[in-house]
VOGU-3710 file (C-alpha; in Angstrom, 3 decimals, decimal comma):
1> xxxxxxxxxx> 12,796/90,051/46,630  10,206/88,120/48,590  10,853/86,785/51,970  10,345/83,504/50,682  12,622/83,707/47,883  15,302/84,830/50,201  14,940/82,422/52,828  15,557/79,501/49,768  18,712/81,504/48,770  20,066/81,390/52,492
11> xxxxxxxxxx> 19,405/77,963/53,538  22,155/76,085/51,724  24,191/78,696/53,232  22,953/78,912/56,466  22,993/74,611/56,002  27,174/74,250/55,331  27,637/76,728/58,711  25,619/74,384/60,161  28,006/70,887/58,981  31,318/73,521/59,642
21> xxxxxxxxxx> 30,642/74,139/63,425  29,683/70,611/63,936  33,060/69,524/61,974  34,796/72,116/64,217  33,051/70,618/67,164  34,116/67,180/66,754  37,413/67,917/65,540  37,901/69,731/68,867  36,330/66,643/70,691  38,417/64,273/69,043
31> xxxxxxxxxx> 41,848/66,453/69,646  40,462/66,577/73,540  40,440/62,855/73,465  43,568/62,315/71,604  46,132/65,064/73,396  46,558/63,154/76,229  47,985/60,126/74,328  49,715/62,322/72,136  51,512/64,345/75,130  52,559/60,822/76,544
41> xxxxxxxxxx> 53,965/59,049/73,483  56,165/62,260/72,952  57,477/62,133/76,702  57,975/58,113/75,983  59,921/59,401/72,328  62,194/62,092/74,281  62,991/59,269/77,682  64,119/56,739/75,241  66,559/58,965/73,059  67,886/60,284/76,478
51> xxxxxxxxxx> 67,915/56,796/77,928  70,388/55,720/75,418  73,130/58,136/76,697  72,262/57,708/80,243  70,474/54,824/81,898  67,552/54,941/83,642  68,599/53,400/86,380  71,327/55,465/87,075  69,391/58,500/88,122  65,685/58,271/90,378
61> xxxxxxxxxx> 64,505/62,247/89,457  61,617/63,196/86,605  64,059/63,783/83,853  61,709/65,215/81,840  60,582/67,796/85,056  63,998/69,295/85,353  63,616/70,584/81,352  65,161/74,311/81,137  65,463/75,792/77,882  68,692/78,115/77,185
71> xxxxxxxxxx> 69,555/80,314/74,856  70,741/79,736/71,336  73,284/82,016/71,051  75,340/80,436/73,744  76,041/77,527/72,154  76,194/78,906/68,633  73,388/76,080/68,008  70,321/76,507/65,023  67,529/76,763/67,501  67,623/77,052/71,516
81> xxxxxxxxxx> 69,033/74,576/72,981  67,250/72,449/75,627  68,750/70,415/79,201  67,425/67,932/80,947  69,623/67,034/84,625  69,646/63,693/85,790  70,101/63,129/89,622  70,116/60,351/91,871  68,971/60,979/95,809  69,616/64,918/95,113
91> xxxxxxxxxx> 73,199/64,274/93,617  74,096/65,278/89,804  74,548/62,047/87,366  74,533/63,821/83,885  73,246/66,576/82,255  71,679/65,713/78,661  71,706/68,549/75,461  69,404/69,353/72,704  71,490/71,126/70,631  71,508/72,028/66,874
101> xxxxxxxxxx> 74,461/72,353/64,900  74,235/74,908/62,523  76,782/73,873/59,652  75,739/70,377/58,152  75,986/70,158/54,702  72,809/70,084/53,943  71,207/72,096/56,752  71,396/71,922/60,672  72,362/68,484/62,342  69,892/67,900/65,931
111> xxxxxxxxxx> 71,654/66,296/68,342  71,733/64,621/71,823  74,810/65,507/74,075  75,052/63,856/77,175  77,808/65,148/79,772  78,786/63,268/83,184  78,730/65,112/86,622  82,358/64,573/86,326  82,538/66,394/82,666  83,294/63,754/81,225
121> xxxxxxxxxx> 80,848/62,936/77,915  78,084/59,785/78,427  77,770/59,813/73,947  76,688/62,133/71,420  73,666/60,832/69,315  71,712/62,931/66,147  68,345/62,936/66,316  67,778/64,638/63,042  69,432/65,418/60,066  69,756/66,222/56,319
131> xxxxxxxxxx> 72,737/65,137/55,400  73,601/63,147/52,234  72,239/59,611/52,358  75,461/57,201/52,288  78,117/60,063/52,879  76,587/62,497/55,509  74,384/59,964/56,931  77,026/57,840/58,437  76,957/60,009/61,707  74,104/57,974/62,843
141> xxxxxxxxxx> 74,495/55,001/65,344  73,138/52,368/63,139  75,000/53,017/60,446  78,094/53,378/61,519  80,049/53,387/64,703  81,790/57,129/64,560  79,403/58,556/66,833  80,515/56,118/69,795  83,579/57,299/69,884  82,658/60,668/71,514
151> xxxxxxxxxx> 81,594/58,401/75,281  84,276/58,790/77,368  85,805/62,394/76,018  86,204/65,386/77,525  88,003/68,777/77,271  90,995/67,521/78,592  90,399/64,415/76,109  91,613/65,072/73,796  92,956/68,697/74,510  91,629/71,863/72,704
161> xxxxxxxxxx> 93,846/71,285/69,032  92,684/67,292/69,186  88,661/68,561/68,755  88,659/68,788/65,000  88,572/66,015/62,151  92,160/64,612/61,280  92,302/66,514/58,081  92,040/70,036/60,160  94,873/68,643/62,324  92,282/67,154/65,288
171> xxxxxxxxxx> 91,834/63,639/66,620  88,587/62,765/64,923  88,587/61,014/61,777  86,335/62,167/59,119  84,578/59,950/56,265  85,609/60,005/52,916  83,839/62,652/50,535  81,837/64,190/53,466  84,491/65,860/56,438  82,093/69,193/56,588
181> xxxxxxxxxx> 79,388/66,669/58,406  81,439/65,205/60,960  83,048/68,631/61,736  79,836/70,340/62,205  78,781/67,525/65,338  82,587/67,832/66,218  82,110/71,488/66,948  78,499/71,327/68,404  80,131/68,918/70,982  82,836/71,109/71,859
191> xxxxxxxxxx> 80,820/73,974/71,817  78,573/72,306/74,752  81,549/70,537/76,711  82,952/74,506/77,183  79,366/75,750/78,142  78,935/72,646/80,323  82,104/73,666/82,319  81,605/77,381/82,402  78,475/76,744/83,840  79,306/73,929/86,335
201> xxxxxxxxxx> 77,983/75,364/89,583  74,669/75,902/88,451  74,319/72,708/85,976  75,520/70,416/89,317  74,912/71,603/92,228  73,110/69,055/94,677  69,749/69,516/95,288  70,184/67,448/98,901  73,348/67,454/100,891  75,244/63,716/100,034
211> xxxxx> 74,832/61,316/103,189  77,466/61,784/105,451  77,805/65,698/104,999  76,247/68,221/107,115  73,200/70,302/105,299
//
């Protein structure tokens, strides 16, 4: 084969590595110019679905700084579950939960779980789910208003038996055709209430000494 010949055989080849790198080039150029925005409409996303259970003016720290992630397995969640602490001049306001409940219906339920310094819970809210549209579904705030109900509860409100739907002898009333949904969030709650306790110490301890106190 003549070096001529050869050289017309490569050059469409050699041409389309040519137009790939560039492609890859630009593509990496245009991700370069894009993450930035990216990275900040996702911190914007997470503030406002953690905003809802706790106001931002109730706490003066980077919420989004004080992210720890924790294992799965201690909350019996889907995935691991992550915290964000919210703390105003160095003392504890809330502590707010990613968790995933495992036991939908249709698949795991992602949800919000936002607990008071004082253990008491600022609101549950799900951030995503499968459930089934018009039965399932109703667990979200615009739809209906059982998810409010959780602001305000604790584990000493109602008491250990009362944290189940009414048909499995608890306090929490399920929706007609569709209890397994409501359960599943029911238990996810619980589930972070006890870890939230166990765990007190570390989850709110001051980060200053309180005015008036001695460091």
């Amino acid at each position: 084969m003549s070096d001529s010949l050869l050289k017309e055989i490569l050059k469409p080849g050699a041409f389309l590595a040519g137009f790939a790198l560039l492609g890859t080039v630009a593509l990496a150029f245009v991700y370069g110019l894009t993450l930035p925005q990216v990275e900040a409409n996702e911190r914007a996303s997470t503030l406002q679905q953690l905003n809802v259970l706790v106001h931002s003016q109730t706490y003066d720290n980077d919420l989004l700084a004080s992210k720890q992630i924790l294992p799965a397995a201690d909350f019996g969640s889907a995935e691991d579950v992550t915290v964000y602490r919210a703390s105003k001049q160095g003392l504890p306001v809330a502590a707010l939960f990613i968790v995933s409940a495992p036991d939908g219906y249709s698949g795991k339920i992602r949800l919000a779980v936002g607990i008071h310094a004082d253990q008491t819970l600022a609101g549950v809210r799900v951030l995503a789910h499968k459930e089934t549209p018009g039965l399932g579904d109703k667990i979200e705030a615009d739809r209906h208003d059982w998810i409010l109900g959780f602001a305000g509860k604790s584990l000493q409100n109602p008491t250990n038996t009362g944290w189940a739907v009414r048909k499995d002898g608890g306090e929490f009333d399920q929706f007609t055709g569709a209890t397994i949904t409501p359960r599943a969030v029911i238990n996810a709650t619980k589930r972070t209430l006890d870890w939230s306790a166990q765990h007190f110490t570390s989850l709110f301890t001051p980060t200053t000494p309180a005015k008036g106190t001695p460091p």
